[in-house]
Predicted model as a PDB file, atoms N, CA, C, CB and O in Angstrom, pLDDT in the B-factor column:
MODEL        1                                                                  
ATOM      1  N   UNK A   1    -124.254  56.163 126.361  1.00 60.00           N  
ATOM      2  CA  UNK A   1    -122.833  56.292 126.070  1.00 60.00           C  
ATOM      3  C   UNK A   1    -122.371  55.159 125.165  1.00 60.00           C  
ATOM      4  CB  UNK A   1    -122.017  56.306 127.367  1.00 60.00           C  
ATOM      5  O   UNK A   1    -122.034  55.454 124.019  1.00 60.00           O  
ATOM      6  N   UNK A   2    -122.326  53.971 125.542  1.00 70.00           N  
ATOM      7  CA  UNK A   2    -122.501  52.637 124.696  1.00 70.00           C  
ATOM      8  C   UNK A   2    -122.712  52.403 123.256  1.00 70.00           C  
ATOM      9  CB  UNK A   2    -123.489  52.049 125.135  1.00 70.00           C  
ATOM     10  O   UNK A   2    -122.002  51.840 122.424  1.00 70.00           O  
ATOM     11  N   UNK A   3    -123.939  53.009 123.162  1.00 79.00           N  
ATOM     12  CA  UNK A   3    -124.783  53.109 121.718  1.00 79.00           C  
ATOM     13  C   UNK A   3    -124.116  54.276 121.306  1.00 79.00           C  
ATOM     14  CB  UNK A   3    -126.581  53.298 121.733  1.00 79.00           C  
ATOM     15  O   UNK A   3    -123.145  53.874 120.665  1.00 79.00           O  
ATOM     16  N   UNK A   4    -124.114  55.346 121.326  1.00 85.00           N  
ATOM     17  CA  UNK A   4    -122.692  56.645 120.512  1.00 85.00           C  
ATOM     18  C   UNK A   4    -121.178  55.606 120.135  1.00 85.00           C  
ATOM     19  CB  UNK A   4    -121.923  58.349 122.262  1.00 85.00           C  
ATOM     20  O   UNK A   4    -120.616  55.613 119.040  1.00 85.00           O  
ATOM     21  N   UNK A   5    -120.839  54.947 121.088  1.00 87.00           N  
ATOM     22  CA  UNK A   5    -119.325  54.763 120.773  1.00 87.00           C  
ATOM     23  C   UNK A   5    -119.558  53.471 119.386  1.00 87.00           C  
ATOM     24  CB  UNK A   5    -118.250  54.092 122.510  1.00 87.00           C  
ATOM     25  O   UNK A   5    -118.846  53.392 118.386  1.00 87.00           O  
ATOM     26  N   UNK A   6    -120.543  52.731 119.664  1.00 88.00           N  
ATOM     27  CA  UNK A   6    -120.929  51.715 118.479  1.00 88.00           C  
ATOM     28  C   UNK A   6    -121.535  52.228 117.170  1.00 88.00           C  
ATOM     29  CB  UNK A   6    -121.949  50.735 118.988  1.00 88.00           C  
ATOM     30  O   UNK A   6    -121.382  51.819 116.019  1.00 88.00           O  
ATOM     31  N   UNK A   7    -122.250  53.213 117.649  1.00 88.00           N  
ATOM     32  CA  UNK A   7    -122.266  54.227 115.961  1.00 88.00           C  
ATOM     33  C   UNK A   7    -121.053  54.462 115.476  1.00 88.00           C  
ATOM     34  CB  UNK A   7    -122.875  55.874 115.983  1.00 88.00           C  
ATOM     35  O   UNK A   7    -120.765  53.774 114.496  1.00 88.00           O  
ATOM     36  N   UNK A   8    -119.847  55.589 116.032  1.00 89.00           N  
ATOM     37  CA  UNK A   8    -118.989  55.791 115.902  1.00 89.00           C  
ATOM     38  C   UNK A   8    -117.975  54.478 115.028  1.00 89.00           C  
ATOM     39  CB  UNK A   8    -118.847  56.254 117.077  1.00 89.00           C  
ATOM     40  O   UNK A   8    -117.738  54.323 113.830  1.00 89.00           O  
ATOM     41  N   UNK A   9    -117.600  53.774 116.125  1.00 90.00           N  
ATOM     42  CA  UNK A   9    -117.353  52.233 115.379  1.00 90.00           C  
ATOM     43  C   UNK A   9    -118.113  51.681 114.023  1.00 90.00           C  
ATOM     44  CB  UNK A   9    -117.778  51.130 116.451  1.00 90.00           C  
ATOM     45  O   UNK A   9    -117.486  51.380 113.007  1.00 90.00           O  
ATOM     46  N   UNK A  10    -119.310  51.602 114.121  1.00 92.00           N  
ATOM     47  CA  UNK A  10    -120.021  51.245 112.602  1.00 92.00           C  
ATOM     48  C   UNK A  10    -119.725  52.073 111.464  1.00 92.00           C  
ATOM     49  CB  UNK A  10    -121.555  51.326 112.637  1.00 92.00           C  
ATOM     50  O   UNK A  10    -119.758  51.692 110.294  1.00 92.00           O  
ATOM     51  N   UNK A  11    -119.345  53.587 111.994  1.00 92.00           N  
ATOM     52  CA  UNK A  11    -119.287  54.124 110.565  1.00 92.00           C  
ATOM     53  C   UNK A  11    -117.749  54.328 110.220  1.00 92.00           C  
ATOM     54  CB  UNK A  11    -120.146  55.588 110.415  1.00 92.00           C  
ATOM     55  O   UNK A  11    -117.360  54.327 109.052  1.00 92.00           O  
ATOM     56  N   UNK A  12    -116.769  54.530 111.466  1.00 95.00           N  
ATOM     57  CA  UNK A  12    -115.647  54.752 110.829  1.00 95.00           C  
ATOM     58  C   UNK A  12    -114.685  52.931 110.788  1.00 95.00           C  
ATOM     59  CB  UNK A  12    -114.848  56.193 111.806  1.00 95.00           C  
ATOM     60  O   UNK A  12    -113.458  53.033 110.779  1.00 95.00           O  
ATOM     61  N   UNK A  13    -115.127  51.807 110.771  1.00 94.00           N  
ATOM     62  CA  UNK A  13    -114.319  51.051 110.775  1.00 94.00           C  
ATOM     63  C   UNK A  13    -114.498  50.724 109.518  1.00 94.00           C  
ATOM     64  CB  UNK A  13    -114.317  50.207 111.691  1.00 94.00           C  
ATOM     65  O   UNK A  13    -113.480  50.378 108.918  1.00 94.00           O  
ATOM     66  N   UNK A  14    -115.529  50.730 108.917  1.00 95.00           N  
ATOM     67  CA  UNK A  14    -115.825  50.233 107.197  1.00 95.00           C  
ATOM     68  C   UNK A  14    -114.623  51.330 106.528  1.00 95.00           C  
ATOM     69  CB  UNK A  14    -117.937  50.677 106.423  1.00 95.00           C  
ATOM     70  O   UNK A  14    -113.767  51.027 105.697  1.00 95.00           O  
ATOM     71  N   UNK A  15    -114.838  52.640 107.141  1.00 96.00           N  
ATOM     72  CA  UNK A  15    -113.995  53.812 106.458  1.00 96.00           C  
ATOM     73  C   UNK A  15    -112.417  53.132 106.039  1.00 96.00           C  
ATOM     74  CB  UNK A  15    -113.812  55.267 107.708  1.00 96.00           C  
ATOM     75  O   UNK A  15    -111.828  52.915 104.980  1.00 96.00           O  
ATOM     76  N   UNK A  16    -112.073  52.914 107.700  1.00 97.00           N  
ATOM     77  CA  UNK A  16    -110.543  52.660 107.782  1.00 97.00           C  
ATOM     78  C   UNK A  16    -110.238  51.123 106.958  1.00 97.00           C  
ATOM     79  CB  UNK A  16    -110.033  52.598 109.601  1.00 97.00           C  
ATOM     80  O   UNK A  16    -109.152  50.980 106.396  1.00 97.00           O  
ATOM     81  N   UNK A  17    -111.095  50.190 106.937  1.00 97.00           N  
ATOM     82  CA  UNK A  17    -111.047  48.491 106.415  1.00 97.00           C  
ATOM     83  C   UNK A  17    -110.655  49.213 104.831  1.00 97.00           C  
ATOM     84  CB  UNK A  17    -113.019  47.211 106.565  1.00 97.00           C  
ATOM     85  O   UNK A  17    -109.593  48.836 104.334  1.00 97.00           O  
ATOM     86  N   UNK A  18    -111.356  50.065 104.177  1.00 97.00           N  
ATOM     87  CA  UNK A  18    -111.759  50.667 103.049  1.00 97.00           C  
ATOM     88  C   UNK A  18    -109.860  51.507 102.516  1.00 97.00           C  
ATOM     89  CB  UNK A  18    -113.379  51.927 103.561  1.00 97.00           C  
ATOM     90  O   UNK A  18    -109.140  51.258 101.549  1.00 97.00           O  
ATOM     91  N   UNK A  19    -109.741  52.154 103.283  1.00 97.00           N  
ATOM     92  CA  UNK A  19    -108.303  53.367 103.675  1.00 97.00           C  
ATOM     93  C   UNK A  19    -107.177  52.203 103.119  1.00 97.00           C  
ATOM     94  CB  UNK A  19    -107.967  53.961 105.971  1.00 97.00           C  
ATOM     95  O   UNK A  19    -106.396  52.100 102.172  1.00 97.00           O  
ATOM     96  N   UNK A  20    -107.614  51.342 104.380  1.00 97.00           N  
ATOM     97  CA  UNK A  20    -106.216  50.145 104.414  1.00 97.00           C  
ATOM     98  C   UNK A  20    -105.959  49.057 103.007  1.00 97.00           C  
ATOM     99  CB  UNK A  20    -106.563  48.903 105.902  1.00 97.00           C  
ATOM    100  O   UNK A  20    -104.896  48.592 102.596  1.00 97.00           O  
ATOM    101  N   UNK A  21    -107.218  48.891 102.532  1.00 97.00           N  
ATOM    102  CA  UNK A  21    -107.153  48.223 101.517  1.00 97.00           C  
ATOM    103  C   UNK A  21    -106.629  48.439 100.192  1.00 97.00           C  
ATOM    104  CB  UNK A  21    -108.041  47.987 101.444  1.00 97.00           C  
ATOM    105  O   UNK A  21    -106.064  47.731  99.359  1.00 97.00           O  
ATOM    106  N   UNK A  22    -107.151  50.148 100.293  1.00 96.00           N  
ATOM    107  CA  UNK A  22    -106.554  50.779  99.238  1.00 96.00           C  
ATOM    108  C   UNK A  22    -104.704  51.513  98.777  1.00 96.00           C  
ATOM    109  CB  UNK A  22    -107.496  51.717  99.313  1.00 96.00           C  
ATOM    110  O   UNK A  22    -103.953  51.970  97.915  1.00 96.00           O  
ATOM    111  N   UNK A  23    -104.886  51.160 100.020  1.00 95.00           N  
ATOM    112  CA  UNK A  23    -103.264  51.807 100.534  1.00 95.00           C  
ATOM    113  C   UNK A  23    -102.886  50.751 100.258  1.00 95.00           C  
ATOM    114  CB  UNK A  23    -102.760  52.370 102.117  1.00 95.00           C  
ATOM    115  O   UNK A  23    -101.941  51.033  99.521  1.00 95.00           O  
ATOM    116  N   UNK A  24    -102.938  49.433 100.319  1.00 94.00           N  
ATOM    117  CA  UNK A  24    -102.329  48.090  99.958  1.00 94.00           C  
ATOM    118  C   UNK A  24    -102.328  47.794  98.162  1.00 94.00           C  
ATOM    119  CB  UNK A  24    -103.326  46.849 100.828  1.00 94.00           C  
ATOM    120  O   UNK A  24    -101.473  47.669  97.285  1.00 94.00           O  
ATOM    121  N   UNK A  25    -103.471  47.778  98.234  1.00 92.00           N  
ATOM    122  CA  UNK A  25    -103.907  48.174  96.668  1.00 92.00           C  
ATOM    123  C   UNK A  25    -102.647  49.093  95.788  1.00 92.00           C  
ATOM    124  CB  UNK A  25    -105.471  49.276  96.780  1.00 92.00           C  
ATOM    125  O   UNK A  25    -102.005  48.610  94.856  1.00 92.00           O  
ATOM    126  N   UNK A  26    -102.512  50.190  96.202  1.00 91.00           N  
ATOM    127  CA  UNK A  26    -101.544  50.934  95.439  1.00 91.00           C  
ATOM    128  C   UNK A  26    -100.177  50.368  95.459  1.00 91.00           C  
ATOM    129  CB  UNK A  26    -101.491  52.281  95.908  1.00 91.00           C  
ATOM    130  O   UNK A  26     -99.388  50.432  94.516  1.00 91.00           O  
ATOM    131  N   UNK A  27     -99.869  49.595  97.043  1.00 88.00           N  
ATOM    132  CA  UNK A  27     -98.474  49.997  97.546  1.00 88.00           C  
ATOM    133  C   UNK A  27     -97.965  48.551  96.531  1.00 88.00           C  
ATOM    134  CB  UNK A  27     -98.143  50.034  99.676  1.00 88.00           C  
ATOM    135  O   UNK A  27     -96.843  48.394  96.050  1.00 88.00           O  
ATOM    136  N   UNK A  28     -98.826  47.867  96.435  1.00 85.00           N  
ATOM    137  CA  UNK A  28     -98.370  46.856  96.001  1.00 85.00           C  
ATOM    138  C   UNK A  28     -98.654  46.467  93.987  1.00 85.00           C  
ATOM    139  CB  UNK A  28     -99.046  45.885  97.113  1.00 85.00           C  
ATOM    140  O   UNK A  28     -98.616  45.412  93.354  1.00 85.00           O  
ATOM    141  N   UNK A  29     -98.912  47.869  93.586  1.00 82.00           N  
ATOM    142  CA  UNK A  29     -99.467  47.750  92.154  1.00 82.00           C  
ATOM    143  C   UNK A  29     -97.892  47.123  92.155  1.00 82.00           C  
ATOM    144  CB  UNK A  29    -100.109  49.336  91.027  1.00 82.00           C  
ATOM    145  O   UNK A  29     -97.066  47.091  93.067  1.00 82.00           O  
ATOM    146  N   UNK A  30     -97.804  46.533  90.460  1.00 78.00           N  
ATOM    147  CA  UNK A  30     -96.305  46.031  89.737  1.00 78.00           C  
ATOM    148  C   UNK A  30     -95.470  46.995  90.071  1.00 78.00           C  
ATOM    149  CB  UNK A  30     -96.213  45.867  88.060  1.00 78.00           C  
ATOM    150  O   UNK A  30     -95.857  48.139  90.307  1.00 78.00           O  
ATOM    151  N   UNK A  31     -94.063  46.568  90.130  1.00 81.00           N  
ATOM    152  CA  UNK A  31     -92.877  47.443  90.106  1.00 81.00           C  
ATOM    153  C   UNK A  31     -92.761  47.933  88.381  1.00 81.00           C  
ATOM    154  CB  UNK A  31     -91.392  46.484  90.746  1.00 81.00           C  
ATOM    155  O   UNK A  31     -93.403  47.867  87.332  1.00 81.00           O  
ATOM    156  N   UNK A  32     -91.331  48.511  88.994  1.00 87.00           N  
ATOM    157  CA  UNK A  32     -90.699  49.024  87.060  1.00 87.00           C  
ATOM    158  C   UNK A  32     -90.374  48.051  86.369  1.00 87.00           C  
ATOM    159  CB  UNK A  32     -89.214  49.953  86.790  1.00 87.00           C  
ATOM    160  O   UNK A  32     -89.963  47.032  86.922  1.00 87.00           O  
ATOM    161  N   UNK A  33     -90.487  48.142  84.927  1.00 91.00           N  
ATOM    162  CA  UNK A  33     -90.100  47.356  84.093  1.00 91.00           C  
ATOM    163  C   UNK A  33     -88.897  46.583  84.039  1.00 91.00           C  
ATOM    164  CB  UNK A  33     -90.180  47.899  83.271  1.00 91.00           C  
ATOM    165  O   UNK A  33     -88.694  45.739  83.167  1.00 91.00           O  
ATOM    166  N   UNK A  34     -87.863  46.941  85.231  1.00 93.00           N  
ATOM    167  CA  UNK A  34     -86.377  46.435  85.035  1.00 93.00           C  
ATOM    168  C   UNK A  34     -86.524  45.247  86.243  1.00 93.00           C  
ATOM    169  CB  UNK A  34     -84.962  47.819  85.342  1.00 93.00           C  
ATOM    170  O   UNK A  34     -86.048  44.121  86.103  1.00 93.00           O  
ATOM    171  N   UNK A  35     -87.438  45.790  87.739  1.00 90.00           N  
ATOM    172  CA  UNK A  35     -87.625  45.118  88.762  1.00 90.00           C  
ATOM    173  C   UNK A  35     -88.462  43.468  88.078  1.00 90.00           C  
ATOM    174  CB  UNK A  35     -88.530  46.203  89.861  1.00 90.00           C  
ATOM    175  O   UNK A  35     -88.093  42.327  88.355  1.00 90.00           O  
ATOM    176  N   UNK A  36     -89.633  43.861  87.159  1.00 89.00           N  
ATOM    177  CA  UNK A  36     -90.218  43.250  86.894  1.00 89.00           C  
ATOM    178  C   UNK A  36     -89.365  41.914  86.055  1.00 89.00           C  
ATOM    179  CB  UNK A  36     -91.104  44.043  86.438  1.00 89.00           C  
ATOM    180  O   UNK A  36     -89.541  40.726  86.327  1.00 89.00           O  
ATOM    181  N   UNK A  37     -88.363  42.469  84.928  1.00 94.00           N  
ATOM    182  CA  UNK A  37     -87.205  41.541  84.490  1.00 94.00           C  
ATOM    183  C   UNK A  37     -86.560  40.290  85.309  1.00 94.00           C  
ATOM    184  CB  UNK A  37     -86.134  42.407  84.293  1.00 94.00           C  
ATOM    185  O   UNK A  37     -86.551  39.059  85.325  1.00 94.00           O  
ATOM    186  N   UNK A  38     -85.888  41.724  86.152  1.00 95.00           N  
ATOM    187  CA  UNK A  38     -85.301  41.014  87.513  1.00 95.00           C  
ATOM    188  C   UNK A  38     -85.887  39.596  88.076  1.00 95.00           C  
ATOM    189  CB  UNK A  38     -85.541  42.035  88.710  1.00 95.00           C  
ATOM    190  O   UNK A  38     -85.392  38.469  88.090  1.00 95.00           O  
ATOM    191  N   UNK A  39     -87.349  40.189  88.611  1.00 93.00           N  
ATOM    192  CA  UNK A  39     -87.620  38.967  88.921  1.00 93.00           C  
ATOM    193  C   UNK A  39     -88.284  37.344  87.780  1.00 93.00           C  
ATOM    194  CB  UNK A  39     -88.522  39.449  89.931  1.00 93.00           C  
ATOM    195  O   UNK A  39     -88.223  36.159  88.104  1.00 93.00           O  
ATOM    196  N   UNK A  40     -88.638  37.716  86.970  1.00 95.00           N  
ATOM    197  CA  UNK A  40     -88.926  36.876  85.673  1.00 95.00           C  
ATOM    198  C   UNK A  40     -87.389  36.134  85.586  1.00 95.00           C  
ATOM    199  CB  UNK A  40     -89.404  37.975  84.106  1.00 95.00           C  
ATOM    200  O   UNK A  40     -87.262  35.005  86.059  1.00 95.00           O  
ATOM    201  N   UNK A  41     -86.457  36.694  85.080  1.00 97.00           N  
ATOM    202  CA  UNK A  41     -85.198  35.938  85.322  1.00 97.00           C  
ATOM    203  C   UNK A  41     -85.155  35.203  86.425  1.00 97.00           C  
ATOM    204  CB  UNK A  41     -84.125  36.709  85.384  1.00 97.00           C  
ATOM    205  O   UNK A  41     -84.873  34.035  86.157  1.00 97.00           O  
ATOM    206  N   UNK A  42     -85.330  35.421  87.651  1.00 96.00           N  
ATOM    207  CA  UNK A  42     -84.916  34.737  88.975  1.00 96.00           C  
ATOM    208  C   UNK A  42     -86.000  33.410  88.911  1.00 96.00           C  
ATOM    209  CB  UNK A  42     -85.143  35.886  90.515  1.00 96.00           C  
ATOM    210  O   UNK A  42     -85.893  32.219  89.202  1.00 96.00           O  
ATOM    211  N   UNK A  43     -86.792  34.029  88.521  1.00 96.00           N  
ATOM    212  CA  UNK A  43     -88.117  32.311  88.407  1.00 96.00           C  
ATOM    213  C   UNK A  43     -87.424  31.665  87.232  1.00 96.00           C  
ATOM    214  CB  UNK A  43     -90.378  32.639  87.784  1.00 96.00           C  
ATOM    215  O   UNK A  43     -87.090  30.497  87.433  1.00 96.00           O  
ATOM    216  N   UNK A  44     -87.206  32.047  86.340  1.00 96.00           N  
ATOM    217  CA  UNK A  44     -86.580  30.994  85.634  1.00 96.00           C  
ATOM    218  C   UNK A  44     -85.388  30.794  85.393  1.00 96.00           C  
ATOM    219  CB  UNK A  44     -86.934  30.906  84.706  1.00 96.00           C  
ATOM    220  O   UNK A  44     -85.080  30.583  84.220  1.00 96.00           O  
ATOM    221  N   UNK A  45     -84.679  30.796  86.103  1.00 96.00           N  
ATOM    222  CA  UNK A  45     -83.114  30.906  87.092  1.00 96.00           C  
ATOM    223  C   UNK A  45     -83.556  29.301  88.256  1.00 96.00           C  
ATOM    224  CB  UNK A  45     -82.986  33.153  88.459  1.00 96.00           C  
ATOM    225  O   UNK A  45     -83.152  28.151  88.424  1.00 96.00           O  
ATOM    226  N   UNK A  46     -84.569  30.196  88.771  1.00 95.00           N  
ATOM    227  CA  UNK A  46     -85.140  28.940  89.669  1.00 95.00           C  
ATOM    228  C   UNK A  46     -85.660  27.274  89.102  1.00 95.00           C  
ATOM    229  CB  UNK A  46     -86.471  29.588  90.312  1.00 95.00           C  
ATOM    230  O   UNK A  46     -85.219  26.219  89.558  1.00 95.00           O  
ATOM    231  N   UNK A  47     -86.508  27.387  88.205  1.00 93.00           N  
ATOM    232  CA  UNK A  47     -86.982  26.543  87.532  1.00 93.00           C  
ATOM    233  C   UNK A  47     -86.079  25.796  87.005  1.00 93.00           C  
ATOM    234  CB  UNK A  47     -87.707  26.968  86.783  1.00 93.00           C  
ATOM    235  O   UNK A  47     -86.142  24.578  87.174  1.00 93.00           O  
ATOM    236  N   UNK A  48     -84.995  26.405  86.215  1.00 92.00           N  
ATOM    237  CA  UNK A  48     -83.970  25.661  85.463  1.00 92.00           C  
ATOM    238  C   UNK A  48     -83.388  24.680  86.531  1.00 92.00           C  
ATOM    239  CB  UNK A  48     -82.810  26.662  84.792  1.00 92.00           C  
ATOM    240  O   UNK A  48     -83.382  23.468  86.319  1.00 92.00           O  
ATOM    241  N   UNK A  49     -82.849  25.283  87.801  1.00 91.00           N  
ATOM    242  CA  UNK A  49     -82.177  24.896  88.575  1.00 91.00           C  
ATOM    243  C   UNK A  49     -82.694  23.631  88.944  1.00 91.00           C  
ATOM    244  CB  UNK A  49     -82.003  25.738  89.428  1.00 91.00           C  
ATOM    245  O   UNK A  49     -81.983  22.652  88.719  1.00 91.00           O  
ATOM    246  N   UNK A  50     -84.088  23.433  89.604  1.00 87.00           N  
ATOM    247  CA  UNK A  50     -84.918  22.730  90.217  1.00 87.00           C  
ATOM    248  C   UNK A  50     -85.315  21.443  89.186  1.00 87.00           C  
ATOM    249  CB  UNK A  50     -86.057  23.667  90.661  1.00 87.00           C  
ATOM    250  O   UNK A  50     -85.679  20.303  89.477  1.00 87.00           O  
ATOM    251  N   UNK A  51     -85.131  21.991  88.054  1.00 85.00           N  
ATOM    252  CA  UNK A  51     -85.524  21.052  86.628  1.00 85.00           C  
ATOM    253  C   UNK A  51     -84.083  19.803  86.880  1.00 85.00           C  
ATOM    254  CB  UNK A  51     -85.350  22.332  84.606  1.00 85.00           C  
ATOM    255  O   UNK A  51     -84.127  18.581  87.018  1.00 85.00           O  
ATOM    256  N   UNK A  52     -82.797  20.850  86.858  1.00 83.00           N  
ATOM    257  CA  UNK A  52     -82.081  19.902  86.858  1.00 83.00           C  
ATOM    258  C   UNK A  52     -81.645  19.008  88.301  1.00 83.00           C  
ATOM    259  CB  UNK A  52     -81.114  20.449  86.209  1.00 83.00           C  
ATOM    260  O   UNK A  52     -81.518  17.785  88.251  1.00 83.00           O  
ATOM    261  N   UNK A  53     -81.502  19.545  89.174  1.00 79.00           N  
ATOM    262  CA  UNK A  53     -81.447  19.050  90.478  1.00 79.00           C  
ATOM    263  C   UNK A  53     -82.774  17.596  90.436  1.00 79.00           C  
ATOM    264  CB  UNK A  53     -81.816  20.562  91.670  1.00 79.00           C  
ATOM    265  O   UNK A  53     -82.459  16.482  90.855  1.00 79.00           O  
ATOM    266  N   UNK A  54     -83.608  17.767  90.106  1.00 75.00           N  
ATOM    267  CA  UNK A  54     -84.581  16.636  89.941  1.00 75.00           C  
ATOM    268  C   UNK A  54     -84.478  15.259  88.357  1.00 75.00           C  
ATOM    269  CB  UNK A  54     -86.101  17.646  89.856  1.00 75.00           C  
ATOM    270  O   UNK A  54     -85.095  14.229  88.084  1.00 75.00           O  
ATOM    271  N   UNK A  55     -83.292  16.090  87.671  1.00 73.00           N  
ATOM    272  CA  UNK A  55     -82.703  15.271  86.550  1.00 73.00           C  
ATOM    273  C   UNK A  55     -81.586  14.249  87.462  1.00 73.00           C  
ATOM    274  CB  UNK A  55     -81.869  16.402  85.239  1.00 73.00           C  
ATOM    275  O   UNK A  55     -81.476  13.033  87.309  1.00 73.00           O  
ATOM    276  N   UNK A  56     -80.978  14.920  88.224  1.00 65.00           N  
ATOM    277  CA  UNK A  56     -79.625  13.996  89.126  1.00 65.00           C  
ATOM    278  C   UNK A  56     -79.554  13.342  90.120  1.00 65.00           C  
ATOM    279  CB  UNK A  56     -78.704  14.569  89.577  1.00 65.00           C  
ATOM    280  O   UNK A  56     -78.607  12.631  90.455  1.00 65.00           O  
ATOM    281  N   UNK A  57     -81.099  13.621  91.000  1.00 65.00           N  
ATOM    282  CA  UNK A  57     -81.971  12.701  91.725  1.00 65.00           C  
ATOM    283  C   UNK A  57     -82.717  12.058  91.986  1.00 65.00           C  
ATOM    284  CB  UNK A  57     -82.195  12.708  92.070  1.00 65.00           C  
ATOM    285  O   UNK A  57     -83.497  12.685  92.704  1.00 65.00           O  
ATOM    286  N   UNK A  58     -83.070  10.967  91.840  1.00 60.00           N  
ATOM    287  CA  UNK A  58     -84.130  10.215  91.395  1.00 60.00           C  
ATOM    288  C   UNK A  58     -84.731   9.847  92.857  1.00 60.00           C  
ATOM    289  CB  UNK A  58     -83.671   8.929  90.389  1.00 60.00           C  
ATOM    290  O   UNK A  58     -84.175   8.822  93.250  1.00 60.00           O  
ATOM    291  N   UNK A  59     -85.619  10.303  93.737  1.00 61.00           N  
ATOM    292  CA  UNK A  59     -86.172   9.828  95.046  1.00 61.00           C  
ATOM    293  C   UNK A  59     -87.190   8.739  95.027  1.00 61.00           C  
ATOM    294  CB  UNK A  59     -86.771  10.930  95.730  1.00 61.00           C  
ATOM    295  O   UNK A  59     -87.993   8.492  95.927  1.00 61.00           O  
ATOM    296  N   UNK A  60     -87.018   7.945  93.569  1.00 65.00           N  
ATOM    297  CA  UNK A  60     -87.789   7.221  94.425  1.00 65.00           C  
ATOM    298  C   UNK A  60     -87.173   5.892  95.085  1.00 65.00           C  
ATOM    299  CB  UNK A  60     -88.946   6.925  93.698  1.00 65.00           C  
ATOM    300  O   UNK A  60     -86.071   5.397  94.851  1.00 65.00           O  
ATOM    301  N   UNK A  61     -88.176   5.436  95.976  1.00 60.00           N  
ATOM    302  CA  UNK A  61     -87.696   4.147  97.000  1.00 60.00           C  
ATOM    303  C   UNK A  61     -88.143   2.801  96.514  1.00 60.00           C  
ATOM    304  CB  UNK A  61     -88.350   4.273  98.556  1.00 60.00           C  
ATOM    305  O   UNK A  61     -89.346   2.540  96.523  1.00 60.00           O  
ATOM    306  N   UNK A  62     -87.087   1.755  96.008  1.00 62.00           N  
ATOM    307  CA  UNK A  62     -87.325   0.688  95.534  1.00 62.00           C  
ATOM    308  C   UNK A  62     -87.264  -0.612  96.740  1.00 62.00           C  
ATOM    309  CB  UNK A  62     -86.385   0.636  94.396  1.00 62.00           C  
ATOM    310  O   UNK A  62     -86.728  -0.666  97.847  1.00 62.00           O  
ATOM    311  N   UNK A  63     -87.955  -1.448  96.070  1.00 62.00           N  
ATOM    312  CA  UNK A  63     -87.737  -2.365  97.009  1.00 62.00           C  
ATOM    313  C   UNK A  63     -85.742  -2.802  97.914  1.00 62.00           C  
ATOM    314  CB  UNK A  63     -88.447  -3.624  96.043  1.00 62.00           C  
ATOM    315  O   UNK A  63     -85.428  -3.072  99.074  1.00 62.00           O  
ATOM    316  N   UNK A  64     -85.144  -2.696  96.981  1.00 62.00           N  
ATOM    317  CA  UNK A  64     -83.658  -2.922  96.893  1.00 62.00           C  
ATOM    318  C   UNK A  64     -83.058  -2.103  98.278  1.00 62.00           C  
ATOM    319  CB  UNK A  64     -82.997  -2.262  95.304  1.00 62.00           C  
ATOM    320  O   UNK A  64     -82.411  -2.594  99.204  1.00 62.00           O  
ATOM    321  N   UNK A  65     -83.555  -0.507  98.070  1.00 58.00           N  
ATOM    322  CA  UNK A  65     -83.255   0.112  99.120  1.00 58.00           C  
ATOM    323  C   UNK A  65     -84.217   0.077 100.684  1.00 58.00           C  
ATOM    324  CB  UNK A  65     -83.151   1.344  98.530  1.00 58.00           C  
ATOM    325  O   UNK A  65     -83.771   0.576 101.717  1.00 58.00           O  
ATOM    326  N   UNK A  66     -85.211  -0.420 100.621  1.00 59.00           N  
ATOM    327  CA  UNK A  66     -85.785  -0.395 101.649  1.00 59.00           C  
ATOM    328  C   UNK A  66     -86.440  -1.743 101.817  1.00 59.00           C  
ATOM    329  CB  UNK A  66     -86.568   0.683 101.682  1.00 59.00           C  
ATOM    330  O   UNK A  66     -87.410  -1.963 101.093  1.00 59.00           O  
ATOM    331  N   UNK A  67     -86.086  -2.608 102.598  1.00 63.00           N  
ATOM    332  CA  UNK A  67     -86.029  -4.113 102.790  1.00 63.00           C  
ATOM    333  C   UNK A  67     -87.762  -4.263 103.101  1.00 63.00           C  
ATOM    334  CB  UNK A  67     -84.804  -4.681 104.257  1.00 63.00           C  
ATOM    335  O   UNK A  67     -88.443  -5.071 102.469  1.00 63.00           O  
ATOM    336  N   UNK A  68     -88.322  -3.386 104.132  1.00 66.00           N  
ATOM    337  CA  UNK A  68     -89.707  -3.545 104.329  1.00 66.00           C  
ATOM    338  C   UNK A  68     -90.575  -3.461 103.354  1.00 66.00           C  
ATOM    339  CB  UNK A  68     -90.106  -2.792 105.116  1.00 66.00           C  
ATOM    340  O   UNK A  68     -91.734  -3.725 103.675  1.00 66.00           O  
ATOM    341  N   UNK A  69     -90.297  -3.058 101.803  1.00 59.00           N  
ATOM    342  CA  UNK A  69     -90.892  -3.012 100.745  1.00 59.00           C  
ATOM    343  C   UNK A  69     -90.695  -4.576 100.385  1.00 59.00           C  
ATOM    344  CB  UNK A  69     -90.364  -1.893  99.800  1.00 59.00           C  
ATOM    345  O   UNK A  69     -91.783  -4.979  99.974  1.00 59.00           O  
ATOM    346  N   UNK A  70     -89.963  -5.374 100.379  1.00 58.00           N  
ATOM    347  CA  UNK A  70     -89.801  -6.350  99.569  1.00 58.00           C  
ATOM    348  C   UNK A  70     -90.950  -7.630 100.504  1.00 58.00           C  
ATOM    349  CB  UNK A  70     -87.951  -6.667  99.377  1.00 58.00           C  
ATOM    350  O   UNK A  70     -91.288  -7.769 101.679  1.00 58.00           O  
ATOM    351  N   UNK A  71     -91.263  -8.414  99.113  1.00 56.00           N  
ATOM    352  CA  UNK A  71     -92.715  -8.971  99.493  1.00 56.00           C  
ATOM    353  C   UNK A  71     -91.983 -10.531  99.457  1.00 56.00           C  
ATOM    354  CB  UNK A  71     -94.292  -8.577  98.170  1.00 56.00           C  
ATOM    355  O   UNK A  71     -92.656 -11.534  99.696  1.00 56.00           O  
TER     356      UNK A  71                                                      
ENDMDL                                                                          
END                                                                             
């Protein structure tokens, strides 16, 4: 009984690993050309943002601000 249910298993789990991959494969090919815009704008929407936010903050830690730095 054992050995049938592990055949069974050997041949249909490669099947389904195979099913699932491909179903992912499709579901996730590129969107439409407008979605695709969409998001290209939003990354560099993002970038700009992040570019400047890191122009108006300067993190780093000098001796001045943090007393345990100073020698």
């Amino acid at each position: 009984m054992a050995g049938g249910l592990w055949g069974v298993l050997t041949i249909l789990g490669p099947i389904l690993i195979v099913v699932v991959i491909a179903w992912a494969m499709l579901r996730n090919r590129g969107g439409t050309r407008q979605e695709i815009d969409r998001a290209e704008q939003g990354a560099a929407n993002l970038r700009d943002r992040l570019d400047a936010e890191a122009q108006v903050t300067d993190h780093t830690i000098t001796p001045a601000d943090d007393p345990t730095l100073r020698r």
